[in-house]
PyMOL Python script that loads the backbone (N, CA, C, O; Angstrom):
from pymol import cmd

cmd.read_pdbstr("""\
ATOM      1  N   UNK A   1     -17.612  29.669  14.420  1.00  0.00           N
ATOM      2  CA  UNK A   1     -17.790  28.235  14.502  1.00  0.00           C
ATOM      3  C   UNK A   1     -16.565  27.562  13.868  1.00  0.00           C
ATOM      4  O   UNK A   1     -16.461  27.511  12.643  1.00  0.00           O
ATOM      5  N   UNK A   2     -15.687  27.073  14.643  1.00  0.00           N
ATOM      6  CA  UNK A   2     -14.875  26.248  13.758  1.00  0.00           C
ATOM      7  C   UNK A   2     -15.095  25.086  12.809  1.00  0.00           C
ATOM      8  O   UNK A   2     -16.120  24.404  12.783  1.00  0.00           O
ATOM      9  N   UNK A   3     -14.028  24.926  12.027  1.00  0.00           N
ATOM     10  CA  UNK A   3     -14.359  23.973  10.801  1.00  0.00           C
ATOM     11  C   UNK A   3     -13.918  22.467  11.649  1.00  0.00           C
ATOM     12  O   UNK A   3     -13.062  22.136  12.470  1.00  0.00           O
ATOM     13  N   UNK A   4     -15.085  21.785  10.888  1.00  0.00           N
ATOM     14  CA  UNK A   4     -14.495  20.160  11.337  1.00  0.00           C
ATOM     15  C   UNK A   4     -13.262  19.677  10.266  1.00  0.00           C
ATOM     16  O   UNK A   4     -12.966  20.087   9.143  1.00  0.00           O
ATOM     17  N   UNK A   5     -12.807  18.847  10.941  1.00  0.00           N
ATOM     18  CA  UNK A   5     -11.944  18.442  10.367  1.00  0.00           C
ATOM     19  C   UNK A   5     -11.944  16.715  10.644  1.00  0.00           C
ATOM     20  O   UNK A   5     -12.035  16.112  11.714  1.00  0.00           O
ATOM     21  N   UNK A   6     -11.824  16.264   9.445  1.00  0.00           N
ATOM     22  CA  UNK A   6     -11.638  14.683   9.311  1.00  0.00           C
ATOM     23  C   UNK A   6     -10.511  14.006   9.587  1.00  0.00           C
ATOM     24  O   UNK A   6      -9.738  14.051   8.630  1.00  0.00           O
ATOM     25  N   UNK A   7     -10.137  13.449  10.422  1.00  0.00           N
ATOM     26  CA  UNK A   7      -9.160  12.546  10.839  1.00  0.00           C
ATOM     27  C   UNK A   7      -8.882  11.404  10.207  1.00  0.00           C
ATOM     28  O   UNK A   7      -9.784  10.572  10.104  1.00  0.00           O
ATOM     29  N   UNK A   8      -7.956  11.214   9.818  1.00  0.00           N
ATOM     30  CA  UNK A   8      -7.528   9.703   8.780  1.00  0.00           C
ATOM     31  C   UNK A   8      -6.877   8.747   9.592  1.00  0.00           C
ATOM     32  O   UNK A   8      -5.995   8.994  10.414  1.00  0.00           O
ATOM     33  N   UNK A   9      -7.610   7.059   9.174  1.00  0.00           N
ATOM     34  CA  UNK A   9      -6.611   6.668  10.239  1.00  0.00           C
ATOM     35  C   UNK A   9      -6.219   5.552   9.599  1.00  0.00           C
ATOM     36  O   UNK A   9      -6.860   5.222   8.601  1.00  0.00           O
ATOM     37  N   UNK A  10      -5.283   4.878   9.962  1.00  0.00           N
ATOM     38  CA  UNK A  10      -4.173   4.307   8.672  1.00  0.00           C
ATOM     39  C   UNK A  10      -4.258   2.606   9.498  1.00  0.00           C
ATOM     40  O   UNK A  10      -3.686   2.353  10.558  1.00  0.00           O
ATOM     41  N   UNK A  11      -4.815   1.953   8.974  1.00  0.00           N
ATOM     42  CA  UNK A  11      -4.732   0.415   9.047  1.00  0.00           C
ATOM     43  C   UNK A  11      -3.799  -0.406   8.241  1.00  0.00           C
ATOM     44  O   UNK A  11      -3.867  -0.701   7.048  1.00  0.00           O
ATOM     45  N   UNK A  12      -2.904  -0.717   9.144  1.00  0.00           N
ATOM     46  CA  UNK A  12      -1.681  -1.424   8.648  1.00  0.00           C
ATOM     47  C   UNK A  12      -1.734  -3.328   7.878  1.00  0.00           C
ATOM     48  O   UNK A  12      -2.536  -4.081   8.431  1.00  0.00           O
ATOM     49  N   UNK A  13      -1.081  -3.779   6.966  1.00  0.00           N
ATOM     50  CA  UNK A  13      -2.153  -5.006   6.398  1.00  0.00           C
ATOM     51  C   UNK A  13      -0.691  -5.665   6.364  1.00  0.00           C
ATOM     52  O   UNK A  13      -0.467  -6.676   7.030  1.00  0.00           O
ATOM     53  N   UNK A  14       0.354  -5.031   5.522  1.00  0.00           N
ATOM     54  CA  UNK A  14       1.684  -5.707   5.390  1.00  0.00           C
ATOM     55  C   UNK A  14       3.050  -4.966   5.478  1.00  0.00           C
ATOM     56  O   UNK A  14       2.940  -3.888   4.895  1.00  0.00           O
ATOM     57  N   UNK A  15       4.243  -5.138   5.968  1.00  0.00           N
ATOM     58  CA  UNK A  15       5.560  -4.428   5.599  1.00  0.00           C
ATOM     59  C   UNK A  15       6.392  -5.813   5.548  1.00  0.00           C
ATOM     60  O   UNK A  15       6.251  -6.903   6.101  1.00  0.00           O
ATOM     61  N   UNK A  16       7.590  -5.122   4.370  1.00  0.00           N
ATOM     62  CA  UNK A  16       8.531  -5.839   3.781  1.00  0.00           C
ATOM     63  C   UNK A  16       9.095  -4.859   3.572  1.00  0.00           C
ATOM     64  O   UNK A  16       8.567  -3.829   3.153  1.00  0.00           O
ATOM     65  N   UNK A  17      11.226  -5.136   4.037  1.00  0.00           N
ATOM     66  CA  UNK A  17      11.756  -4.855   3.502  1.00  0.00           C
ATOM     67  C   UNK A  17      12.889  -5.846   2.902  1.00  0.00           C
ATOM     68  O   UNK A  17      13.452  -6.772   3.487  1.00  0.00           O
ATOM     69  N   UNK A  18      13.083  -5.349   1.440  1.00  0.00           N
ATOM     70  CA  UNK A  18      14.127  -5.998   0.768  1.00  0.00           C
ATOM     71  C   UNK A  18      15.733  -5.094   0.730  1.00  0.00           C
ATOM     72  O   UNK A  18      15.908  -3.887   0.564  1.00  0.00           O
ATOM     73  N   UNK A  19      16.759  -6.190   0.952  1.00  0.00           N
ATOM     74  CA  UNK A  19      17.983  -5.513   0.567  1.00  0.00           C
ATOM     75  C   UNK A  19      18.505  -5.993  -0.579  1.00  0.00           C
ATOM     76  O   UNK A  19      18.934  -7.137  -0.729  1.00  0.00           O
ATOM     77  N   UNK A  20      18.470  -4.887  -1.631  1.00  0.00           N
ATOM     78  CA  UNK A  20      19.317  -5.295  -2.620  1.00  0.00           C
ATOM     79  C   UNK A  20      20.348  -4.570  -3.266  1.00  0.00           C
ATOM     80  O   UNK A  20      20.433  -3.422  -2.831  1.00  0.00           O
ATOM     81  N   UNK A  21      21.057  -4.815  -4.046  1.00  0.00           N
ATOM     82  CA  UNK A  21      22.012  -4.201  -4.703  1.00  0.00           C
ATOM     83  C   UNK A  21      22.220  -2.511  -4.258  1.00  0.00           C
ATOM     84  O   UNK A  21      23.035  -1.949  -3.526  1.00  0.00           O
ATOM     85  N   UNK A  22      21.183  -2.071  -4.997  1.00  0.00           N
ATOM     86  CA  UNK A  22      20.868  -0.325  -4.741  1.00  0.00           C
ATOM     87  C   UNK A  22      20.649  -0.106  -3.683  1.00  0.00           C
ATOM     88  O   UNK A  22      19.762   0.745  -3.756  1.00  0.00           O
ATOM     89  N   UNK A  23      20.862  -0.302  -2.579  1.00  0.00           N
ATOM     90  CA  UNK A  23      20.314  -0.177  -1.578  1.00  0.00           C
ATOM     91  C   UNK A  23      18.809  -0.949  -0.617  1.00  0.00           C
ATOM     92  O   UNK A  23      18.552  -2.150  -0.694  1.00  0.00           O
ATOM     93  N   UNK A  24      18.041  -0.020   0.171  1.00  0.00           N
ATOM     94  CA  UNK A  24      17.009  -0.969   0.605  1.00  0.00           C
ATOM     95  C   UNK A  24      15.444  -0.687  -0.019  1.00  0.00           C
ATOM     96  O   UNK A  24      15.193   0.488  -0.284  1.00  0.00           O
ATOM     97  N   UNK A  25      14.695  -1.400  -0.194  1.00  0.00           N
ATOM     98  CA  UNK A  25      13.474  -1.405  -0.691  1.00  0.00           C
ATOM     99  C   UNK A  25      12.370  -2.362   0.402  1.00  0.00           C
ATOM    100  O   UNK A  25      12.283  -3.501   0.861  1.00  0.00           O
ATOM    101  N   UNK A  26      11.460  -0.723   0.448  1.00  0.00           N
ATOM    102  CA  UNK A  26      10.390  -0.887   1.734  1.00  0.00           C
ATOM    103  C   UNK A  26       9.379  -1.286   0.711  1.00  0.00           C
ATOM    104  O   UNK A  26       9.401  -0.985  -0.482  1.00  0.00           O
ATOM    105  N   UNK A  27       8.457  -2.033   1.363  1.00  0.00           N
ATOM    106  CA  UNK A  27       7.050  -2.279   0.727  1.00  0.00           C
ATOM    107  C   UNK A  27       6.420  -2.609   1.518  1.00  0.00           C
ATOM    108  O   UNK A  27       6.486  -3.592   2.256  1.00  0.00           O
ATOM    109  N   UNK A  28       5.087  -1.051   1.372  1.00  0.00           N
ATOM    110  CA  UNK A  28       4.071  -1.153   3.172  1.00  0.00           C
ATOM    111  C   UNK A  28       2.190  -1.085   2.430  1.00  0.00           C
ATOM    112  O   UNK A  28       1.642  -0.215   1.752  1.00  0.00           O
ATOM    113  N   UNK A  29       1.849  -1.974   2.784  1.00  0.00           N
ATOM    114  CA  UNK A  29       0.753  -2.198   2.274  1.00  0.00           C
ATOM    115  C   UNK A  29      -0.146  -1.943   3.476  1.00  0.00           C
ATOM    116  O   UNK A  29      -0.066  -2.672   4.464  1.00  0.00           O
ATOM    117  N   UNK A  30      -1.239  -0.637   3.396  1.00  0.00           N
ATOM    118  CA  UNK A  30      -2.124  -0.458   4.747  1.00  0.00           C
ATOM    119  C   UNK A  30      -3.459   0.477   3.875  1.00  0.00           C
ATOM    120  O   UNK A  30      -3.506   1.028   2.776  1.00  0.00           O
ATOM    121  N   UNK A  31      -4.284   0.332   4.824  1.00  0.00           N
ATOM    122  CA  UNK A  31      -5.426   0.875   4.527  1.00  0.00           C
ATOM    123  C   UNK A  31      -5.756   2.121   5.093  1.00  0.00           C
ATOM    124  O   UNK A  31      -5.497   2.132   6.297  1.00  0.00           O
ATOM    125  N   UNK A  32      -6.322   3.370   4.591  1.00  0.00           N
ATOM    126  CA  UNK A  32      -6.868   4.294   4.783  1.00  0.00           C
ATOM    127  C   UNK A  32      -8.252   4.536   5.110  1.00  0.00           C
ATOM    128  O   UNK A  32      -9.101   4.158   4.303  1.00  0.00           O
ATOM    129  N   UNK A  33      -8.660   5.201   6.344  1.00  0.00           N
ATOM    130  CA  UNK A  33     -10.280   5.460   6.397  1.00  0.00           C
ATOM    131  C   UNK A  33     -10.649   6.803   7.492  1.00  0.00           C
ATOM    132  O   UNK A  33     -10.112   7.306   8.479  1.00  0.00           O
ATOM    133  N   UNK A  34     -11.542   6.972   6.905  1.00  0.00           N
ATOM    134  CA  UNK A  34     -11.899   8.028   8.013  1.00  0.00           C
ATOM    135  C   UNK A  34     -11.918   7.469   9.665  1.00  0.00           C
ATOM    136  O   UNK A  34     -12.011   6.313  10.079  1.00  0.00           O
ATOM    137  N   UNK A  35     -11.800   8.681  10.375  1.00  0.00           N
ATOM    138  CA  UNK A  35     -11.421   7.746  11.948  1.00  0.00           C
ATOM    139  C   UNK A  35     -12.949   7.446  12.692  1.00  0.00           C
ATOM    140  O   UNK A  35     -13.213   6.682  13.621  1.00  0.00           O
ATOM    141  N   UNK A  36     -14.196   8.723  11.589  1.00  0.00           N
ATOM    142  CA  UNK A  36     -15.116   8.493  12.309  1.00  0.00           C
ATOM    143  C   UNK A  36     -16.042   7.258  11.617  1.00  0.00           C
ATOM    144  O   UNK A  36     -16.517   7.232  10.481  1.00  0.00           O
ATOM    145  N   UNK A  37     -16.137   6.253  12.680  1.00  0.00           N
ATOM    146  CA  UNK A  37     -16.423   4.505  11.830  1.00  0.00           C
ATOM    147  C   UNK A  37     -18.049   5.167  11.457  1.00  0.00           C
ATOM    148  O   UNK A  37     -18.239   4.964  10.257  1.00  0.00           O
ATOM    149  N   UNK A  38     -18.944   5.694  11.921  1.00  0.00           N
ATOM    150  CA  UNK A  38     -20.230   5.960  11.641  1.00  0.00           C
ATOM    151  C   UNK A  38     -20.876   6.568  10.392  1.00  0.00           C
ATOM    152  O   UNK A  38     -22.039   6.484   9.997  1.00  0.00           O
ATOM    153  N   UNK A  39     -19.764   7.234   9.850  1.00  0.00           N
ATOM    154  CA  UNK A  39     -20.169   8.343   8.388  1.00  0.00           C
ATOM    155  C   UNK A  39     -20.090   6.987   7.408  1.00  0.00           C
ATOM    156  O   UNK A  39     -19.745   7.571   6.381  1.00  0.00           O
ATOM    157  N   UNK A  40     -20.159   5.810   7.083  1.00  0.00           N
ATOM    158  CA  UNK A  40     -19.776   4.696   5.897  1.00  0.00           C
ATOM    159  C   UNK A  40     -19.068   5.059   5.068  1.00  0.00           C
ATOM    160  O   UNK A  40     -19.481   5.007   3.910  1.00  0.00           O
ATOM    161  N   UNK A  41     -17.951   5.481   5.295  1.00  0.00           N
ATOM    162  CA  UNK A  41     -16.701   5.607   4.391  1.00  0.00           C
ATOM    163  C   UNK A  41     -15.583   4.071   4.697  1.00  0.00           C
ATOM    164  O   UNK A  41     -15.073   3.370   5.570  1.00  0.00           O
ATOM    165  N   UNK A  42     -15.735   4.278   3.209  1.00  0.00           N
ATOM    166  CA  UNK A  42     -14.947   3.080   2.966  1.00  0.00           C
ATOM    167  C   UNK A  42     -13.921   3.042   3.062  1.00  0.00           C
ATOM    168  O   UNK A  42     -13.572   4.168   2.708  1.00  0.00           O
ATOM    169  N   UNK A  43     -12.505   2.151   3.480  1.00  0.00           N
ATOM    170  CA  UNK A  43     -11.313   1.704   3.824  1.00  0.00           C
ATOM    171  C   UNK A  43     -10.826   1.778   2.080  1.00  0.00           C
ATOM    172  O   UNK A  43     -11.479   1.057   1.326  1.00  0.00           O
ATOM    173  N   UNK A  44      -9.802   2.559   1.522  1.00  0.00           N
ATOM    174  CA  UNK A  44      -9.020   2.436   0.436  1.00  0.00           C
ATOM    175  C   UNK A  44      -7.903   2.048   0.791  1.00  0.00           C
ATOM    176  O   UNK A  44      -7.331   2.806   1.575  1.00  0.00           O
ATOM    177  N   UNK A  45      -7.172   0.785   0.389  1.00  0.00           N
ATOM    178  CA  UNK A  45      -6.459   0.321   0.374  1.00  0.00           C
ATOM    179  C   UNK A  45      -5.140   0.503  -0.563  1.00  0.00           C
ATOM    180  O   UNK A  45      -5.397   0.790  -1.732  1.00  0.00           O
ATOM    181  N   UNK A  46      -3.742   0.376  -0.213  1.00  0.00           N
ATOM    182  CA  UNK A  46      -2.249   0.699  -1.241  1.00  0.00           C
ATOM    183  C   UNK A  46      -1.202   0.573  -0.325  1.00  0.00           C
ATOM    184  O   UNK A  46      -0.986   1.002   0.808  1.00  0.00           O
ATOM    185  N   UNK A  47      -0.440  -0.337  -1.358  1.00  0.00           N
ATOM    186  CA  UNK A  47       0.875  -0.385  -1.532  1.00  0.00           C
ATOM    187  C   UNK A  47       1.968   0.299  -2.100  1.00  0.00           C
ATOM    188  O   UNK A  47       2.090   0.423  -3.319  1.00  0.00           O
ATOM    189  N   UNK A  48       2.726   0.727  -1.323  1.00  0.00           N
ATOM    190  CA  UNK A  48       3.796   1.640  -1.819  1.00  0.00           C
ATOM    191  C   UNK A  48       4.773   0.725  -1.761  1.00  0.00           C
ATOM    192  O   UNK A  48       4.786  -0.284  -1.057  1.00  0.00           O
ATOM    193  N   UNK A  49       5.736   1.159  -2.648  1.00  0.00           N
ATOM    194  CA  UNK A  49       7.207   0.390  -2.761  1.00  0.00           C
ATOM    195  C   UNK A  49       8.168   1.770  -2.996  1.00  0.00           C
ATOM    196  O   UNK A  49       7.971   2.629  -3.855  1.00  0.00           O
ATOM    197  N   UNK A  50       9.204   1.745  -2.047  1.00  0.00           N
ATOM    198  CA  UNK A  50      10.180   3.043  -1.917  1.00  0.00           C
ATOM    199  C   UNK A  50      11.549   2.058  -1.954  1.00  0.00           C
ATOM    200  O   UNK A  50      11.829   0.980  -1.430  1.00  0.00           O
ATOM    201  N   UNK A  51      12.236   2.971  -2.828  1.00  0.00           N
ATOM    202  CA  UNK A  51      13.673   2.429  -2.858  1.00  0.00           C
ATOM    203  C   UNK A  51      13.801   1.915  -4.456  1.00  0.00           C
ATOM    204  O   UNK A  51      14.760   1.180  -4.691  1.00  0.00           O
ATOM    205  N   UNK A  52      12.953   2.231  -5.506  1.00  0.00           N
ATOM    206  CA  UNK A  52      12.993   1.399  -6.584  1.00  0.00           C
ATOM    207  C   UNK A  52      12.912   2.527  -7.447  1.00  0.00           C
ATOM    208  O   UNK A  52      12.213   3.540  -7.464  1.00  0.00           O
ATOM    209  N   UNK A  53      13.960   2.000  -8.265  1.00  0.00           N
ATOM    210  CA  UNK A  53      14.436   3.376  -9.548  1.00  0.00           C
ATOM    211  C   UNK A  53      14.318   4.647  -9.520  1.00  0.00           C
ATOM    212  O   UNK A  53      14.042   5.388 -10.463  1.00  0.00           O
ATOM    213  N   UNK A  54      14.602   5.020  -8.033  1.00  0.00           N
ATOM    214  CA  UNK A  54      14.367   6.479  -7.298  1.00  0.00           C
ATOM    215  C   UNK A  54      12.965   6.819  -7.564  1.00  0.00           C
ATOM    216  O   UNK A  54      12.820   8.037  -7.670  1.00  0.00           O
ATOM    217  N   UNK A  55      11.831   6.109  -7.713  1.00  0.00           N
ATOM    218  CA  UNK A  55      10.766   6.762  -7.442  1.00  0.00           C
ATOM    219  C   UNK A  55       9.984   5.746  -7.063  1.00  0.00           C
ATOM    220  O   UNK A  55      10.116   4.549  -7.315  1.00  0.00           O
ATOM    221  N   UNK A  56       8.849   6.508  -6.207  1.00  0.00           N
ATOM    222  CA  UNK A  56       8.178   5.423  -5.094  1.00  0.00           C
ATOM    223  C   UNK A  56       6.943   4.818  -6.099  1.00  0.00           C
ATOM    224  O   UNK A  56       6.328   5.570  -6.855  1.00  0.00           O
ATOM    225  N   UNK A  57       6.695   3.518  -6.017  1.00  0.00           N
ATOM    226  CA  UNK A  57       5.797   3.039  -6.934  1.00  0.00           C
ATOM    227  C   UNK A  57       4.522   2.678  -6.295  1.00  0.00           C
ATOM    228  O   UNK A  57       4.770   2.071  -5.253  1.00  0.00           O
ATOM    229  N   UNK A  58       3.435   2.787  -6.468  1.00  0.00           N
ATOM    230  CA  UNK A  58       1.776   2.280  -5.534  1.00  0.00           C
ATOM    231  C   UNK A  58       0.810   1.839  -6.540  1.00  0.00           C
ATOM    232  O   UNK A  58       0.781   2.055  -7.752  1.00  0.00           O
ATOM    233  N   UNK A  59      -0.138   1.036  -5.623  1.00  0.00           N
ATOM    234  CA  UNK A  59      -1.069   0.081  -6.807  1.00  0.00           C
ATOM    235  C   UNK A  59      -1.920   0.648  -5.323  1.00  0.00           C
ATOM    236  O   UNK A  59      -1.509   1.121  -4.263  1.00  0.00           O
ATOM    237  N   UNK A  60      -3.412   0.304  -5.910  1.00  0.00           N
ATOM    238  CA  UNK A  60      -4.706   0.527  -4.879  1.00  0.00           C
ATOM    239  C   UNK A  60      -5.766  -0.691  -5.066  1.00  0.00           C
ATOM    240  O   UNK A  60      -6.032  -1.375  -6.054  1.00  0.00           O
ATOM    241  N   UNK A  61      -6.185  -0.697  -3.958  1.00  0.00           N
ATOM    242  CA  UNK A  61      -6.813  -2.011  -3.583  1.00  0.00           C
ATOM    243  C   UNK A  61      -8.293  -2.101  -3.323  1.00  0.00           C
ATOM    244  O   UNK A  61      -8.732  -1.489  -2.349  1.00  0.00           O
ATOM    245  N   UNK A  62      -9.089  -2.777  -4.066  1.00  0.00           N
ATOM    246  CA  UNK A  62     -10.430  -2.308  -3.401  1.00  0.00           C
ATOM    247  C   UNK A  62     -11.070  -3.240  -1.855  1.00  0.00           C
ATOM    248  O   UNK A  62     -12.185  -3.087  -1.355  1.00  0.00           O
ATOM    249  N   UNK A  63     -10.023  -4.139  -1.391  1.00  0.00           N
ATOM    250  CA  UNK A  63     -10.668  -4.701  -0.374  1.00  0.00           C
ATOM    251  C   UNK A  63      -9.513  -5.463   0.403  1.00  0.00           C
ATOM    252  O   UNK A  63      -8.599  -6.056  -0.171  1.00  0.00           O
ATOM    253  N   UNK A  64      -9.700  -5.355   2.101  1.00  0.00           N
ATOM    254  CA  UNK A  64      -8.463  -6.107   2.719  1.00  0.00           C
ATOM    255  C   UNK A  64      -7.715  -7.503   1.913  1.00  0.00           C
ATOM    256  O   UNK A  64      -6.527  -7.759   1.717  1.00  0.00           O
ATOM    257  N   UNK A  65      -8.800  -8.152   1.604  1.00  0.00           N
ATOM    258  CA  UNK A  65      -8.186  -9.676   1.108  1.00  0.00           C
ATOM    259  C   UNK A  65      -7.566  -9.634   0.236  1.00  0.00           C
ATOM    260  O   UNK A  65      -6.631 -10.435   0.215  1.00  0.00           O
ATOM    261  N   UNK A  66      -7.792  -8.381  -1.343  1.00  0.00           N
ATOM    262  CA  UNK A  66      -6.921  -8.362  -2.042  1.00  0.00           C
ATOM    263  C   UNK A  66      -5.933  -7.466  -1.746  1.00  0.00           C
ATOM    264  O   UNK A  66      -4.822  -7.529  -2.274  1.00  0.00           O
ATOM    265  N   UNK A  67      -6.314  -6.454  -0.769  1.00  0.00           N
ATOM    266  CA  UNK A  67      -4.279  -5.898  -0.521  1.00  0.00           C
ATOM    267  C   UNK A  67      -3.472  -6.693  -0.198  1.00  0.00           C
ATOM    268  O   UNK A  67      -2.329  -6.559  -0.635  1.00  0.00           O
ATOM    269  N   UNK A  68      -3.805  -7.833   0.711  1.00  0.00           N
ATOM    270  CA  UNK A  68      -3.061  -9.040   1.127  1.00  0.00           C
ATOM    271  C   UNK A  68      -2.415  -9.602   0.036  1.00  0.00           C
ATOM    272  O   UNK A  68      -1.236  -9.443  -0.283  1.00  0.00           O
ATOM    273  N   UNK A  69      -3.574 -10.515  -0.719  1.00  0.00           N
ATOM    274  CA  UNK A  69      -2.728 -10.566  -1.856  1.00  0.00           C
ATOM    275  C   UNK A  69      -2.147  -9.905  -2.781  1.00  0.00           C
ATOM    276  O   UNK A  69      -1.536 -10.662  -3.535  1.00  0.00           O
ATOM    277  N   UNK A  70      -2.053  -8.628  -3.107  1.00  0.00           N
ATOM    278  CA  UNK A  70      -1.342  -7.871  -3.677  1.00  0.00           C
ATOM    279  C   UNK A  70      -0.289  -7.250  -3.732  1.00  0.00           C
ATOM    280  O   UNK A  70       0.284  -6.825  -4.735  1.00  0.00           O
ATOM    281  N   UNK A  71       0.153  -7.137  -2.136  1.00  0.00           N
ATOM    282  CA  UNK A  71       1.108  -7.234  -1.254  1.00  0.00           C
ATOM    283  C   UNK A  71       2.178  -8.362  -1.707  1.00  0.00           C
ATOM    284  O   UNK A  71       3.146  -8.057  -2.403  1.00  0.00           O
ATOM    285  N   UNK A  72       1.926  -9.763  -1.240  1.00  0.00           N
ATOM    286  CA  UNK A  72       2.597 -10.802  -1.957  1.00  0.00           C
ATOM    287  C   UNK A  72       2.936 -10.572  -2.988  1.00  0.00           C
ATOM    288  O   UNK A  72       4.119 -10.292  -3.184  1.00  0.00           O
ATOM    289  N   UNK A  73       1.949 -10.611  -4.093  1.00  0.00           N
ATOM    290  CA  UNK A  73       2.161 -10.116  -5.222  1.00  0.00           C
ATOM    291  C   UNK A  73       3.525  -9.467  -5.903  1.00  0.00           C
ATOM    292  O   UNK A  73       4.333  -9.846  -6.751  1.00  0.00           O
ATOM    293  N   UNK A  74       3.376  -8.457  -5.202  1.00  0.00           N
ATOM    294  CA  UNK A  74       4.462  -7.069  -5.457  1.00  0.00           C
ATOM    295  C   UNK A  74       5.646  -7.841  -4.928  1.00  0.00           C
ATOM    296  O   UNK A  74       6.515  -8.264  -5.690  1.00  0.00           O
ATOM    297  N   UNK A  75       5.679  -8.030  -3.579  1.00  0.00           N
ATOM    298  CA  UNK A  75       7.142  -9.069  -3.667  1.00  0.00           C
ATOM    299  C   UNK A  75       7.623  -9.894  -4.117  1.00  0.00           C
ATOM    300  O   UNK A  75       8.840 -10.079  -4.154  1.00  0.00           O
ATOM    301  N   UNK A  76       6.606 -10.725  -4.658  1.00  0.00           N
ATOM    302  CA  UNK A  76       7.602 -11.798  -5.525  1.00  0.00           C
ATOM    303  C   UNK A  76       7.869 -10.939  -7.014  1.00  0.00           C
ATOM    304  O   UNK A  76       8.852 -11.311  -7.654  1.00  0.00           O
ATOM    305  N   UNK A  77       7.404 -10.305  -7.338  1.00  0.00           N
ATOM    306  CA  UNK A  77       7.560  -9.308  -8.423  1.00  0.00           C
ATOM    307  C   UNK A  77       8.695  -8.816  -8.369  1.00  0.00           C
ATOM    308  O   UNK A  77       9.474  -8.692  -9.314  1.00  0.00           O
ATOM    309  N   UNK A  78       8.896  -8.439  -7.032  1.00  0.00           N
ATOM    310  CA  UNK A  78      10.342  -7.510  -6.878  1.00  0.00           C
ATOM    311  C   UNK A  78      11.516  -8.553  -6.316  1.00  0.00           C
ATOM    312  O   UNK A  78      12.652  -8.099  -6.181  1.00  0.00           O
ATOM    313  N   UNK A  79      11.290  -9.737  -6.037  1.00  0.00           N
ATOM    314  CA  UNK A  79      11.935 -10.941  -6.195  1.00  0.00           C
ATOM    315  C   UNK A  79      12.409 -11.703  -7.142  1.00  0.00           C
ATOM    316  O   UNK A  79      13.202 -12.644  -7.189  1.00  0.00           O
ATOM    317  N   UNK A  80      11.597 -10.957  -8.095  1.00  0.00           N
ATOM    318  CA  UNK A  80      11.778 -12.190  -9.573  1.00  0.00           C
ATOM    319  C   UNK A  80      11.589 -13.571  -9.424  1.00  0.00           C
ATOM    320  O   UNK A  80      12.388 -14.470  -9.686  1.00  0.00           O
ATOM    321  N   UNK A  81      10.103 -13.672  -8.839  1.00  0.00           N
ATOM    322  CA  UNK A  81       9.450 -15.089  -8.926  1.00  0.00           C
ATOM    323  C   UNK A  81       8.132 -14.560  -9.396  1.00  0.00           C
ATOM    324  O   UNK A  81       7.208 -15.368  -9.481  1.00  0.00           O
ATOM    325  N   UNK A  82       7.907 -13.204  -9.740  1.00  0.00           N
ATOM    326  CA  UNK A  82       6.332 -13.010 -10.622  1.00  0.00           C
ATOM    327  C   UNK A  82       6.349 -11.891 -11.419  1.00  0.00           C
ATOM    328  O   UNK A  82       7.128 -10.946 -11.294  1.00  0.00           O
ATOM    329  N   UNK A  83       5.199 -12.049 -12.506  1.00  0.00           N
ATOM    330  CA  UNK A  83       5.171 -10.727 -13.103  1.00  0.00           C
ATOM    331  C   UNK A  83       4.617  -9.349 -12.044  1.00  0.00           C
ATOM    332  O   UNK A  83       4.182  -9.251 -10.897  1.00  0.00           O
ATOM    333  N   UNK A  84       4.893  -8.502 -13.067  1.00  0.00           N
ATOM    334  CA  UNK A  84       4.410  -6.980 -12.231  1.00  0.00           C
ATOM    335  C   UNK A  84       3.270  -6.873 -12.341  1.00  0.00           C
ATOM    336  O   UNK A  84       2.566  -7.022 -13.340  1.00  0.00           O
ATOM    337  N   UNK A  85       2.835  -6.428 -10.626  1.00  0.00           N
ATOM    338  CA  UNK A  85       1.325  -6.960 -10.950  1.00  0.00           C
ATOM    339  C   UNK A  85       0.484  -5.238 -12.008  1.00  0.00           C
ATOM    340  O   UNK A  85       1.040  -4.181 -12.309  1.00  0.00           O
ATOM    341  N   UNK A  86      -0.966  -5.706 -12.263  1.00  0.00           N
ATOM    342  CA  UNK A  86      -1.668  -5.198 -13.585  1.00  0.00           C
ATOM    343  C   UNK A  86      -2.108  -4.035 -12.698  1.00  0.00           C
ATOM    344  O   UNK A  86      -1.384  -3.107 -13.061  1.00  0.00           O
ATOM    345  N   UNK A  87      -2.770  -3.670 -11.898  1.00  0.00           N
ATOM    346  CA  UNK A  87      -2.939  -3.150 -10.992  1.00  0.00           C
ATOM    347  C   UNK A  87      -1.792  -1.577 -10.574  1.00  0.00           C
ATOM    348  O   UNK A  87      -2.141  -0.499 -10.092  1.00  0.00           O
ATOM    349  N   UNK A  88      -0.961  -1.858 -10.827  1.00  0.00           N
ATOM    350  CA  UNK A  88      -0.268  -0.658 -10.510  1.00  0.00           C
ATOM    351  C   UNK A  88      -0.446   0.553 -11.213  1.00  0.00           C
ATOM    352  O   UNK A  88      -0.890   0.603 -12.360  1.00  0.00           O
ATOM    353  N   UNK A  89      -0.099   1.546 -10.529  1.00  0.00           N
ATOM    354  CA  UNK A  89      -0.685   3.212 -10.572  1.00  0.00           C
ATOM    355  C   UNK A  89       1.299   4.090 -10.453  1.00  0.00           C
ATOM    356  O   UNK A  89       1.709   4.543  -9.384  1.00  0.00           O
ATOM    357  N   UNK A  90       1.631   4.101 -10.958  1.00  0.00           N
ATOM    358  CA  UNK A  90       3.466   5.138 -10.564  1.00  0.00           C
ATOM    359  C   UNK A  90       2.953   6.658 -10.941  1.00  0.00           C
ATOM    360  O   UNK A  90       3.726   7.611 -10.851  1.00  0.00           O
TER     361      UNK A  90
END
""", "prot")
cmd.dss("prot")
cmd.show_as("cartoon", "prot")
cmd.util.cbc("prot")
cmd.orient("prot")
């Protein structure tokens, strides 16, 4: 009997990229969930930021509306128009 296997499927919420000095800095904010919608598994949400002090930085989200805003968040952060948000996980 073969083994099942769970399929992940990746819901996209935000991308940004910044160019700066060091080079370029991606920031992709999307959601994770199982592909099968019927089992009630929940959508986990994160932002990654690549390109920043050679290591990739991520915060996790418990719901679309706040990855959205968290997303923002992180860019003006990495803009220097906000603090770093509280939320982050490196």
């Amino acid at each position: 009997m073969p083994e099942e296997t769970t399929q992940m499927t990746l819901y996209p919420v935000a991308d940004d990229v910044l160019l700066a000095p060091g080079g370029r800095v991606v920031i992709r904010t999307y959601g994770v969930g199982s592909a099968a919608g019927d089992d009630g598994a929940a959508v986990s949400y994160r932002t990654w930021v690549t390109g920043v002090r050679d290591q990739p930085r991520y915060w996790r989200w418990g719901h679309f509306e706040d990855a959205r805003h968290g997303h923002r968040m992180v860019v003006e952060w990495l803009t220097g128009r906000g603090p770093q948000p509280a939320a982050a996980a490196a």
